[in-house]
C-alpha positions as CSV (number, residue, x, y, z in Angstrom):
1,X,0.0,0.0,0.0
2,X,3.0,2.2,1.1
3,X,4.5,1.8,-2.6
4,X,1.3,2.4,-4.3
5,X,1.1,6.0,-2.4
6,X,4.7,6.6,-3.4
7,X,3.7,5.9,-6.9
8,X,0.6,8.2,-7.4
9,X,2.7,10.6,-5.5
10,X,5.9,10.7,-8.0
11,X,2.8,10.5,-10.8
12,X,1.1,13.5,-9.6
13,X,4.4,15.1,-9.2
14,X,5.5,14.9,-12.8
15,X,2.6,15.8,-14.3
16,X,2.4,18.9,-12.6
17,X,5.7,19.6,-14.2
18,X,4.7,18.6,-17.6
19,X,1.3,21.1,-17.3
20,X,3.8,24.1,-15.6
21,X,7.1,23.3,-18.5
22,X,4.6,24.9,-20.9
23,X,3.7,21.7,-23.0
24,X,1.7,22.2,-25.9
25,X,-1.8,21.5,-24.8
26,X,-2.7,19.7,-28.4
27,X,0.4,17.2,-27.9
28,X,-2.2,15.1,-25.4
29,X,-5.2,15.5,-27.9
30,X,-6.1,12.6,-30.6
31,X,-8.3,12.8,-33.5
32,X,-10.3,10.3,-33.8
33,X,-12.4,11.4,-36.7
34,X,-12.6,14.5,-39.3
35,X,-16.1,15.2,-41.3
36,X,-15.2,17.9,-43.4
37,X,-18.3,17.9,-45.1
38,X,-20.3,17.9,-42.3
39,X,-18.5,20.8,-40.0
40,X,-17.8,17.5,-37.0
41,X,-14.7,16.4,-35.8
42,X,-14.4,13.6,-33.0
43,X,-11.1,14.2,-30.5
44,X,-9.6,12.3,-27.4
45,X,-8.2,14.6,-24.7
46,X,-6.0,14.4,-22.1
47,X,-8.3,12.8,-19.5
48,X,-9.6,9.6,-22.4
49,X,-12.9,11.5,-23.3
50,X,-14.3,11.8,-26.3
51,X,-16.1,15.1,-27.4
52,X,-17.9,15.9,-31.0
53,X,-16.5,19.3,-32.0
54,X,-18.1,21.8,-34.7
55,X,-16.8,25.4,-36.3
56,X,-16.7,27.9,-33.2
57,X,-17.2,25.1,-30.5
58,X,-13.9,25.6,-27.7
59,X,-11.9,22.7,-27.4
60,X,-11.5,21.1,-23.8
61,X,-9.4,21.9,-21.4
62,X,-7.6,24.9,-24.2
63,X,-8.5,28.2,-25.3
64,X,-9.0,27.3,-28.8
65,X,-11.4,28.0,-31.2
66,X,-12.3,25.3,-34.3
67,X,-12.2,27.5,-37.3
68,X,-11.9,25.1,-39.9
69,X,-12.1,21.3,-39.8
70,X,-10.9,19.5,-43.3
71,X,-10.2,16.1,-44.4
72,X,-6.6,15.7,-42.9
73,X,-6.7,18.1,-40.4
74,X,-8.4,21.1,-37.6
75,X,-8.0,24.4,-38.0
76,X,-8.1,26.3,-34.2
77,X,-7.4,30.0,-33.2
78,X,-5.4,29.4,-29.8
79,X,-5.8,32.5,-27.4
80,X,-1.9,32.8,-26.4
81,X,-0.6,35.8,-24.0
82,X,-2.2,39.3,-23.7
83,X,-5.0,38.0,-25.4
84,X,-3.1,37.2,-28.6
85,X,-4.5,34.6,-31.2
86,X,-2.2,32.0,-32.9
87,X,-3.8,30.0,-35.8
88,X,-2.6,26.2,-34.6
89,X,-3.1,23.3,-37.4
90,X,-3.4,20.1,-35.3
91,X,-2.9,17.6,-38.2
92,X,-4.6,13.6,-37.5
93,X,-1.8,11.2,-36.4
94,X,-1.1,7.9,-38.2
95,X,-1.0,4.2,-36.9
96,X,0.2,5.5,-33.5
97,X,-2.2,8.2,-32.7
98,X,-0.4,11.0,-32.9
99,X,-1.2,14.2,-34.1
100,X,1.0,16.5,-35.7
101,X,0.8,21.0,-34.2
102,X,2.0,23.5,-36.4
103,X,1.4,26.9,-34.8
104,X,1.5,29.7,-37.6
105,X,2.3,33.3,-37.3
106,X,0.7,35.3,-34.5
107,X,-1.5,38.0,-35.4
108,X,-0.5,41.5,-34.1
109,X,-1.6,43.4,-31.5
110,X,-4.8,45.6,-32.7
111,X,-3.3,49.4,-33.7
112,X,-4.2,51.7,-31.2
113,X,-7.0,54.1,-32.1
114,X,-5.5,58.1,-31.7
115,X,-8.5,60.1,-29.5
116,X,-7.3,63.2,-30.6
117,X,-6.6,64.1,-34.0
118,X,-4.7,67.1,-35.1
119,X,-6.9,68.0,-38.8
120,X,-8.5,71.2,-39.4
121,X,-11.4,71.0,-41.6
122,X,-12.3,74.3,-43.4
123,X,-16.3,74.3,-44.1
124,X,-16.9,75.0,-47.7
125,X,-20.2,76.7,-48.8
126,X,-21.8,75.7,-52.2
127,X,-21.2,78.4,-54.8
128,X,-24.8,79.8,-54.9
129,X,-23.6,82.6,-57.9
130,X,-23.5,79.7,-60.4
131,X,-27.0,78.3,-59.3
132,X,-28.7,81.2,-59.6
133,X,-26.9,82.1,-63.4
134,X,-28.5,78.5,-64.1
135,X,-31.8,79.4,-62.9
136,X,-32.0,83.1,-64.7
137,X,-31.1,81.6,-68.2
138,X,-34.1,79.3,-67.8
């Protein structure tokens, strides 16, 4: 009994450090199933259960986003720090299982919005001489 608490112990221990080293989230998840024509995927997290995703649904246990699901892969927007999002392709795994996480380029902080604007803007009158030359030909 002794060894068996020893055991969950060190296990609890070392997953701790694999969630705090910063390991990619997606590296635990499996596909199990892409319908591209439908909008459904079918993963495996972490913790063995299964959960139909569809376009905008969050993926367990991540801050990501499904934003496109197609025949040989999923398509998320990952919410990295200060709010940034990262488009992640999380390719289906072969015989083992495994999937495959390509994280593409980050997308840049939104530009910052001036509140005060330095523009004069001179009011321009419509030239009433030529309207009335129009109207006394008539």
């Amino acid at each position: 009994m002794k060894t068996l608490t020893i055991a969950i112990c060190i296990f609890l221990a070392l997953a701790a450090r694999a969630e705090s080293s910063g390991a990619d989230p997606f590296d635990s998840l499996s596909i199990m199933a892409l319908g591209a024509l439908d909008g459904r995927a079918v993963v495996k997290t972490a913790d063995n259960k299964m959960h139909v995703l569809k376009l905008g649904d969050v993926i367990p246990g991540t801050q990501a986003t499904v934003s496109q699901i197609l025949g040989d892969k999923l398509v998320v927007e990952d919410v990295v720090e200060n709010g940034l999002k990262q488009t992640v392709w999380i390719t289906k795994g072969g015989a083992d299982g495994k999937v495959t996480v390509q994280r593409m380029s980050m997308e840049a902080a939104a530009p910052q919005v001036a509140t005060r604007a330095n523009l004069v803007f001179k009011a321009v009158e419509p030239d009433s001489k030529s309207t009335d030359k129009k109207k006394a030909e008539k």
